[in-house]
PDB file with one MODEL, atoms N, CA, C and O in Angstrom:
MODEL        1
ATOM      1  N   UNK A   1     -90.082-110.511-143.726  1.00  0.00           N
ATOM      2  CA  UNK A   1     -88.801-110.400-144.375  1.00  0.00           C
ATOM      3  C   UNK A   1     -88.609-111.653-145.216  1.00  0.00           C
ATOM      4  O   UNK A   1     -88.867-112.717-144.653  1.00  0.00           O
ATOM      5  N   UNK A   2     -88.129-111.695-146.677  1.00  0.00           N
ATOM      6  CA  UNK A   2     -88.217-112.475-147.401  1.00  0.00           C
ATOM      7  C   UNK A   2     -86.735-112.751-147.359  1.00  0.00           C
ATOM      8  O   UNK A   2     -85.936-111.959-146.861  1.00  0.00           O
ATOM      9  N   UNK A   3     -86.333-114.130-148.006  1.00  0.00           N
ATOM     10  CA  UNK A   3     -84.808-114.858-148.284  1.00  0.00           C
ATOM     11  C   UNK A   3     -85.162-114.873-149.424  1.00  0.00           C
ATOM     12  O   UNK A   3     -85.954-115.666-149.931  1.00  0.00           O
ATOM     13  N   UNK A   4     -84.311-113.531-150.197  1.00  0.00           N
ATOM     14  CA  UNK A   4     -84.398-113.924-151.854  1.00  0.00           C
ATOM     15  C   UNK A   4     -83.274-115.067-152.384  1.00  0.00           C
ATOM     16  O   UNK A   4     -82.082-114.872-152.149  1.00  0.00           O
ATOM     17  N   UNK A   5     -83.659-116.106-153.013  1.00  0.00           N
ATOM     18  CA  UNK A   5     -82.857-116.618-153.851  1.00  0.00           C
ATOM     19  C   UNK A   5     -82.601-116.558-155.106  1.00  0.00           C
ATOM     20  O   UNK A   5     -83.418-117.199-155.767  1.00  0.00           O
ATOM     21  N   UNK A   6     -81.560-115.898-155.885  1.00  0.00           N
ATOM     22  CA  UNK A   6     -81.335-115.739-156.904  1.00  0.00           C
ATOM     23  C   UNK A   6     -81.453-117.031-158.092  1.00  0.00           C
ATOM     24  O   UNK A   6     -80.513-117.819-158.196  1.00  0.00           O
ATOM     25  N   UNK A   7     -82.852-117.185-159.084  1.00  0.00           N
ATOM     26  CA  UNK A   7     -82.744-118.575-159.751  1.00  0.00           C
ATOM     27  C   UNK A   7     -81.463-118.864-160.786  1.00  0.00           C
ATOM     28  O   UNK A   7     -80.706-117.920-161.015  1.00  0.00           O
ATOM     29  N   UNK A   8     -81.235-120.051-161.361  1.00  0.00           N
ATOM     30  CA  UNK A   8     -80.202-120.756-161.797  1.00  0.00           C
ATOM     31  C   UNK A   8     -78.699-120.233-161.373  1.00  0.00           C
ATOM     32  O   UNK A   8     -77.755-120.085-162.150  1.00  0.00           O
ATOM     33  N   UNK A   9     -78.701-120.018-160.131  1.00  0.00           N
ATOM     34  CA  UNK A   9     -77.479-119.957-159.507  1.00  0.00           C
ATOM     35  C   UNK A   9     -77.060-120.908-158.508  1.00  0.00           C
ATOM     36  O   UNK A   9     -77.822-121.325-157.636  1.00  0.00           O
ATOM     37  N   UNK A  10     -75.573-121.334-158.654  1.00  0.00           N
ATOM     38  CA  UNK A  10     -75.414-122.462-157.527  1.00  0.00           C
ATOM     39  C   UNK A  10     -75.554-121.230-155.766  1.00  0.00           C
ATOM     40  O   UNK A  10     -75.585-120.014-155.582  1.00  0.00           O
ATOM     41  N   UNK A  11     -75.599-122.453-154.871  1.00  0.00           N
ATOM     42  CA  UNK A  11     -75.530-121.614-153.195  1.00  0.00           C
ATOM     43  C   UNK A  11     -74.402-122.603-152.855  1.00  0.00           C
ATOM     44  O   UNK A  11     -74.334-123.819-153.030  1.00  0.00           O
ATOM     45  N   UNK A  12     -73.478-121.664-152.280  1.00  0.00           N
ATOM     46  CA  UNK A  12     -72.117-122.957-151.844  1.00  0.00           C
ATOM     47  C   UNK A  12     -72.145-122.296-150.512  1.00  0.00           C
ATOM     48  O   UNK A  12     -72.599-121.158-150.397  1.00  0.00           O
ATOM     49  N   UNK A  13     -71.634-123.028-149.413  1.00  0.00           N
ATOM     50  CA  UNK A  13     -71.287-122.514-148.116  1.00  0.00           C
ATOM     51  C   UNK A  13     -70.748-123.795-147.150  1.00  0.00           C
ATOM     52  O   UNK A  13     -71.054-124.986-147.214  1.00  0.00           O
ATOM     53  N   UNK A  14     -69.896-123.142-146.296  1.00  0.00           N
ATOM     54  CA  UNK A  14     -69.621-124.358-145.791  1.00  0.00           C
ATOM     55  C   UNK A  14     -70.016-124.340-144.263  1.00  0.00           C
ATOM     56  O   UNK A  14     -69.599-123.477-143.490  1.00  0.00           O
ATOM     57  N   UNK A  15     -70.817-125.318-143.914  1.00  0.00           N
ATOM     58  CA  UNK A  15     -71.656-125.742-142.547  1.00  0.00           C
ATOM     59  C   UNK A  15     -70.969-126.295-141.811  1.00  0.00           C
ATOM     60  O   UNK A  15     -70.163-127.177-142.108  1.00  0.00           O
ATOM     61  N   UNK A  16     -71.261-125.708-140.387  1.00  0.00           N
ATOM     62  CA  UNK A  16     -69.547-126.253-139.414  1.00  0.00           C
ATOM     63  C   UNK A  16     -70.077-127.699-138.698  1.00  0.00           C
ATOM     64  O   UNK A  16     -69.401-128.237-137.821  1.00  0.00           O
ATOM     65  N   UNK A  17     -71.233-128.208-139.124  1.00  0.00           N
ATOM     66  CA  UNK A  17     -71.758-129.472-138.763  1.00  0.00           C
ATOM     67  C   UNK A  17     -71.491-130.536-139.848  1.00  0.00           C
ATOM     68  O   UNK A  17     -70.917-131.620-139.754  1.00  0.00           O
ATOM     69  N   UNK A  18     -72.062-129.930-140.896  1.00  0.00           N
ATOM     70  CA  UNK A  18     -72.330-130.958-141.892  1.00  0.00           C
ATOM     71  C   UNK A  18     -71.053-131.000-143.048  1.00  0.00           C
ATOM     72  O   UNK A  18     -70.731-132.018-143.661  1.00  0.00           O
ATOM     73  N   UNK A  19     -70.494-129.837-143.179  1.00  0.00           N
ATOM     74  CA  UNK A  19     -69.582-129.372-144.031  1.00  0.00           C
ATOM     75  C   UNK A  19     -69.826-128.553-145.514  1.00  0.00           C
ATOM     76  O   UNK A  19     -70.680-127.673-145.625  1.00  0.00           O
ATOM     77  N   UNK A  20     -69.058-128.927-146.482  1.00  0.00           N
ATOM     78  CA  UNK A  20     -69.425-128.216-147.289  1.00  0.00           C
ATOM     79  C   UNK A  20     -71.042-128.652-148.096  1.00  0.00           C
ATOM     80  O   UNK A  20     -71.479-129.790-148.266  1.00  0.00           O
ATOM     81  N   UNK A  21     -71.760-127.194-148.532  1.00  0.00           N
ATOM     82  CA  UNK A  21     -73.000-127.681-149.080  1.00  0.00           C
ATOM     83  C   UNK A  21     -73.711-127.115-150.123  1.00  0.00           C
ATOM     84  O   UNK A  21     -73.948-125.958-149.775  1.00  0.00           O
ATOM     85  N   UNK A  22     -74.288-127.375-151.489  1.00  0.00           N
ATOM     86  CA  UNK A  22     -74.058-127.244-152.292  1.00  0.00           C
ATOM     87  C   UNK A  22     -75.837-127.224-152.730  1.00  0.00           C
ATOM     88  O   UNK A  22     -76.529-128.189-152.407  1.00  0.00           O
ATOM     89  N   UNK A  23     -76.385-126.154-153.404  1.00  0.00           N
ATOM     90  CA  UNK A  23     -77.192-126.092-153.398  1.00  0.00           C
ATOM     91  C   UNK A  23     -77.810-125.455-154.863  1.00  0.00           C
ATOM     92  O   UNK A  23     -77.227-124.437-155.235  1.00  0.00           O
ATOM     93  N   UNK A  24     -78.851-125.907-155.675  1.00  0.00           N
ATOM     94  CA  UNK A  24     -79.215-124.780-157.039  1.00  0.00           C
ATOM     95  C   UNK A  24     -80.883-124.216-156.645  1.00  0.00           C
ATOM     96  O   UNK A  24     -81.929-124.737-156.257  1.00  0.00           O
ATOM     97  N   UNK A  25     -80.256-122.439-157.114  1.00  0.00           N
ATOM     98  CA  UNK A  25     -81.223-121.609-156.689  1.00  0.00           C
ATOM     99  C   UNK A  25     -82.738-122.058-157.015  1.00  0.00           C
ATOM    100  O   UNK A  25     -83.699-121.783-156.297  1.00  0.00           O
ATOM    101  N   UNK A  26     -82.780-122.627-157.944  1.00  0.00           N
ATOM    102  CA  UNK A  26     -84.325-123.482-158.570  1.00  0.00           C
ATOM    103  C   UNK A  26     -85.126-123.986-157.756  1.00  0.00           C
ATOM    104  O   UNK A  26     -86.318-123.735-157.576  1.00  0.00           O
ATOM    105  N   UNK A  27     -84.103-125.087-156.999  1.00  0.00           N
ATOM    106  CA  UNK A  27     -84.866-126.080-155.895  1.00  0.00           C
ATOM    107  C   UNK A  27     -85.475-125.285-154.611  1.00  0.00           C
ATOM    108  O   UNK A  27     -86.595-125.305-154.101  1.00  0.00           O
ATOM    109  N   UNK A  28     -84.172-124.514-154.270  1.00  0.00           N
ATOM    110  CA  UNK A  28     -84.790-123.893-152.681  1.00  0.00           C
ATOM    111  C   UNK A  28     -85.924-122.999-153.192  1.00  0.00           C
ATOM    112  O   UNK A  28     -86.954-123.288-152.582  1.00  0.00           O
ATOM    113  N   UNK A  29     -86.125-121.986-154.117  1.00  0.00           N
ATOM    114  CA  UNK A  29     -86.968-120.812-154.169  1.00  0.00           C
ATOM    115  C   UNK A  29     -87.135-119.836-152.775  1.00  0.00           C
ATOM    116  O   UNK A  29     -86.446-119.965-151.763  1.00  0.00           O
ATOM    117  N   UNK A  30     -87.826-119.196-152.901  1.00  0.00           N
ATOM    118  CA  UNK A  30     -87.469-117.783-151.774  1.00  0.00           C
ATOM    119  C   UNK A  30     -88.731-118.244-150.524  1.00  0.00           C
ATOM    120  O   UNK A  30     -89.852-118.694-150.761  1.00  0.00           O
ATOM    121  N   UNK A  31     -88.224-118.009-149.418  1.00  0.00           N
ATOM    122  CA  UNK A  31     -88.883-118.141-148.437  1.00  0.00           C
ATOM    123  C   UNK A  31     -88.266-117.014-147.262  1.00  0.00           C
ATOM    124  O   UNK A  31     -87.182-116.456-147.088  1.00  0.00           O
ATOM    125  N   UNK A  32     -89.817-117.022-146.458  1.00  0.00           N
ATOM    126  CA  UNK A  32     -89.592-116.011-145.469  1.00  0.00           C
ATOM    127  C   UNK A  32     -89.241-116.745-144.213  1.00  0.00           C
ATOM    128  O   UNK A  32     -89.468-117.895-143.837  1.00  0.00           O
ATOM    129  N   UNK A  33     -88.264-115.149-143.379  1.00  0.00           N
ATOM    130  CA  UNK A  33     -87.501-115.438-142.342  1.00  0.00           C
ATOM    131  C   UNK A  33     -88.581-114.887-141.025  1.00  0.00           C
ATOM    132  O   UNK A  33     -89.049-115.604-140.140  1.00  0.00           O
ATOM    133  N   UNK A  34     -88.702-114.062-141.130  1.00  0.00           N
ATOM    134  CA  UNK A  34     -90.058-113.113-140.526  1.00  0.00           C
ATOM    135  C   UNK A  34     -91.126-112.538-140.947  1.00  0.00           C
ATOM    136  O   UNK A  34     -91.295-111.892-141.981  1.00  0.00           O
ATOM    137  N   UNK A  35     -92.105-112.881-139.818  1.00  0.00           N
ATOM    138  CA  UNK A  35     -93.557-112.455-140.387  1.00  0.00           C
ATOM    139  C   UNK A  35     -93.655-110.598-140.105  1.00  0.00           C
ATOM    140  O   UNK A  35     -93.000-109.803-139.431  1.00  0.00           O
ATOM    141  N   UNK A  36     -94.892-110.490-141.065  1.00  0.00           N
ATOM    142  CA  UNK A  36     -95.148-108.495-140.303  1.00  0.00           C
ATOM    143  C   UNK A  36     -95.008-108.113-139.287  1.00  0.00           C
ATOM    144  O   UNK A  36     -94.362-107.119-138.953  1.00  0.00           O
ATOM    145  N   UNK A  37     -96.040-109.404-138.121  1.00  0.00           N
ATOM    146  CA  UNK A  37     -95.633-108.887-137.249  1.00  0.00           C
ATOM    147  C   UNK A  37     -94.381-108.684-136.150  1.00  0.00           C
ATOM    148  O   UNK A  37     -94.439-108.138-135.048  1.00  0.00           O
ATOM    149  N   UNK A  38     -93.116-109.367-136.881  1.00  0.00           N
ATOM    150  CA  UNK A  38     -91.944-109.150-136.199  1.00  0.00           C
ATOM    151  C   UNK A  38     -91.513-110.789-135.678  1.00  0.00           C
ATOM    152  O   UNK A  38     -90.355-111.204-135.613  1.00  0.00           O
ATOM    153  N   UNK A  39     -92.459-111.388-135.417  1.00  0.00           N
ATOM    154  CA  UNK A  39     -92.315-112.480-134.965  1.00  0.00           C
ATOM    155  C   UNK A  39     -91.228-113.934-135.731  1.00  0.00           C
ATOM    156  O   UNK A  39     -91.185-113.462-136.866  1.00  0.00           O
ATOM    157  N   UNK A  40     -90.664-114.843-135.807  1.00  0.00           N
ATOM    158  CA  UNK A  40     -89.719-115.411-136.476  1.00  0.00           C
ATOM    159  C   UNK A  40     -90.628-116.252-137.116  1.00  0.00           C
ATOM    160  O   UNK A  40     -91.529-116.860-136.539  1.00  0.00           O
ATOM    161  N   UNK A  41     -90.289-116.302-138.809  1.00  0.00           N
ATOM    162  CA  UNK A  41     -91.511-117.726-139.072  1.00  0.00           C
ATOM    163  C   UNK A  41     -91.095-118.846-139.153  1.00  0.00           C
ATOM    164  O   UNK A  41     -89.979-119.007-139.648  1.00  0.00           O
ATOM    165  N   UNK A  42     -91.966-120.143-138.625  1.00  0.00           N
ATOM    166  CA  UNK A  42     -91.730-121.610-138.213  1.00  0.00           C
ATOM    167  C   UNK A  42     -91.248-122.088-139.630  1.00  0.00           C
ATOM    168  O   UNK A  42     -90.926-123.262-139.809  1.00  0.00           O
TER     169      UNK A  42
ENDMDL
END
């Protein structure tokens, strides 16, 4: 399962640790959450 990130878009959200956080789609690029076989990836 992939985390699409949409490019040249900001990511805003607010983190109940760190607080608010502010992010452009460029830097992160898309990464996976789970592998085929079901398992969570590191």
């Amino acid at each position: 399962m992939r985390f699409r990130v949409q490019r040249g878009q900001s990511i805003d959200f607010n983190d109940l640790v760190k607080g608010q956080q502010h992010f452009v789609g460029d830097d992160i690029g898309d990464f996976i959450i789970r592998s085929a076989d079901g398992t969570p990836a590191l």
